[in-house]
N, C-alpha and C positions, 0 to 999 in steps of 0.2 A: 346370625352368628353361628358357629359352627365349632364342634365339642375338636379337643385336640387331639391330634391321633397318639397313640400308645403303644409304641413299639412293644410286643409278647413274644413270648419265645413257644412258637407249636410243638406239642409233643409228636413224635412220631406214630404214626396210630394206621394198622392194616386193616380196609375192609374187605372183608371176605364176601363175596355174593354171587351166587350161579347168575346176576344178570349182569354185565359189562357196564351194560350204560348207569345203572343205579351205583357202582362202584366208579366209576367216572365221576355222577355227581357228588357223591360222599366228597371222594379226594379234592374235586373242584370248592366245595363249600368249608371244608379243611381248610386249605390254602388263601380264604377270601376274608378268614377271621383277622388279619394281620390289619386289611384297611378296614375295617366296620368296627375295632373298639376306640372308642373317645374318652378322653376325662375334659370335666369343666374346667373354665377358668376360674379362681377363689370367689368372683363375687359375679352376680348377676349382670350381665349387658347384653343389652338387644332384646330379641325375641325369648332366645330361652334363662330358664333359672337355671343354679348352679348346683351341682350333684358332690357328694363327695366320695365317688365312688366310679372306678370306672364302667363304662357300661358300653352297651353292641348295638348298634343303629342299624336302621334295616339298607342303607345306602343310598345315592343316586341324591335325589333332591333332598330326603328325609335324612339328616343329620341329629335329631335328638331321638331320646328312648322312649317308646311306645309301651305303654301297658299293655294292650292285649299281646301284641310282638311278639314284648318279652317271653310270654311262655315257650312259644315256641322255636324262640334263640336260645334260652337255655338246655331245651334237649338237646336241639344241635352242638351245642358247646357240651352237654357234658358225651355228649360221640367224641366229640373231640379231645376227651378227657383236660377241658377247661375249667373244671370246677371252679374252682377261689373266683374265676372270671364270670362265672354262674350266680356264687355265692355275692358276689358285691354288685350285682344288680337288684336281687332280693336288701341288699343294703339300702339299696337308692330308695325301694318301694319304701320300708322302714322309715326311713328321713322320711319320703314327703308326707306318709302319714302323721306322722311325729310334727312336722313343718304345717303345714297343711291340712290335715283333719281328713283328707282323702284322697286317694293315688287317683291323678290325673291322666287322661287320654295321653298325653304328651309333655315333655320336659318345656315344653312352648306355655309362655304367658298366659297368651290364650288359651289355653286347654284349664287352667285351673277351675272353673267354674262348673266340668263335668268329667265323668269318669266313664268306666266301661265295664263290663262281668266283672262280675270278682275272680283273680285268678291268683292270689296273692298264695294262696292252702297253698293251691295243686303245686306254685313254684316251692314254696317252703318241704315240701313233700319231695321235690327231685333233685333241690341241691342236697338236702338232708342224707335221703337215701343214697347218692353218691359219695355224699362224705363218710358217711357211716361203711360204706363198701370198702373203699380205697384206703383210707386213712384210719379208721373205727375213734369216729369219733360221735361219742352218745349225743342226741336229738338234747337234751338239757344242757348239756355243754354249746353245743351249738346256737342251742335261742339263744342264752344267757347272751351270750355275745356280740348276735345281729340285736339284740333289744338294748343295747349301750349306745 
């Protein structure tokens, strides 16, 4: 089963870089975020669980959200200046903790029974820090929030 796609509206966003090709990939990886966010359906079927949040798949055959992944889809999403889309993948981790007792390898059934690094800080640490940049919004406002 396969998470549903979630039409987003891209910010516009210039990368600056004396190397072409690296400014190729930015704008390429920009533009790629429109097919790689899913939301679940309300309740569990098939292989994966259900999320309440939307989140960024790494694409091609892998359709659900990866922990280790995620860390590094949310730098790239906050390049992308996608915060909130940053922020409510650190949602999902929250849920399955909460759900769960521990952030699973994968949004896949199978995965529940093991995990991978802990990378939960360092996300907490880059949506925060952007939020707190962009918008100023304090790190206590912000837990309070994801911990609801």
């Amino acid at each position: 089963m396969e998470g549903q796609p979630l039409p987003i509206e891209l910010p516009d966003i210039t990368v600056i870089c004396p190397d072409p090709a690296v400014e190729h990939v930015f704008s390429s990886i920009h533009q790629r975020w429109e097919q790689l966010v899913k939301t679940s359906p309300p309740y569990s079927k098939g292989e994966l669980f259900s999320l309440p949040f939307p989140y960024v798949v790494p694409g091609g055959v892998y359709q659900q959200l990866f922990y280790w992944d995620s860390y590094f889809i949310i730098l790239g999403l906050n390049i992308s200046r996608l915060h909130e889309l940053a922020r409510s993948i650190v949602n999902n981790f929250f849920y399955e903790l909460k759900t769960f007792g521990i952030i699973p390898n994968s949004s896949e059934l199978a995965h529940l029974s093991r995990s991978q690094p802990p990378l939960l800080t360092s996300m907490i640490e880059e949506v925060w820090c952007k939020l707190a940049h962009y918008f100023r919004v304090p790190f206590s406002n912000y837990f309070r929030r994801i911990r609801k």
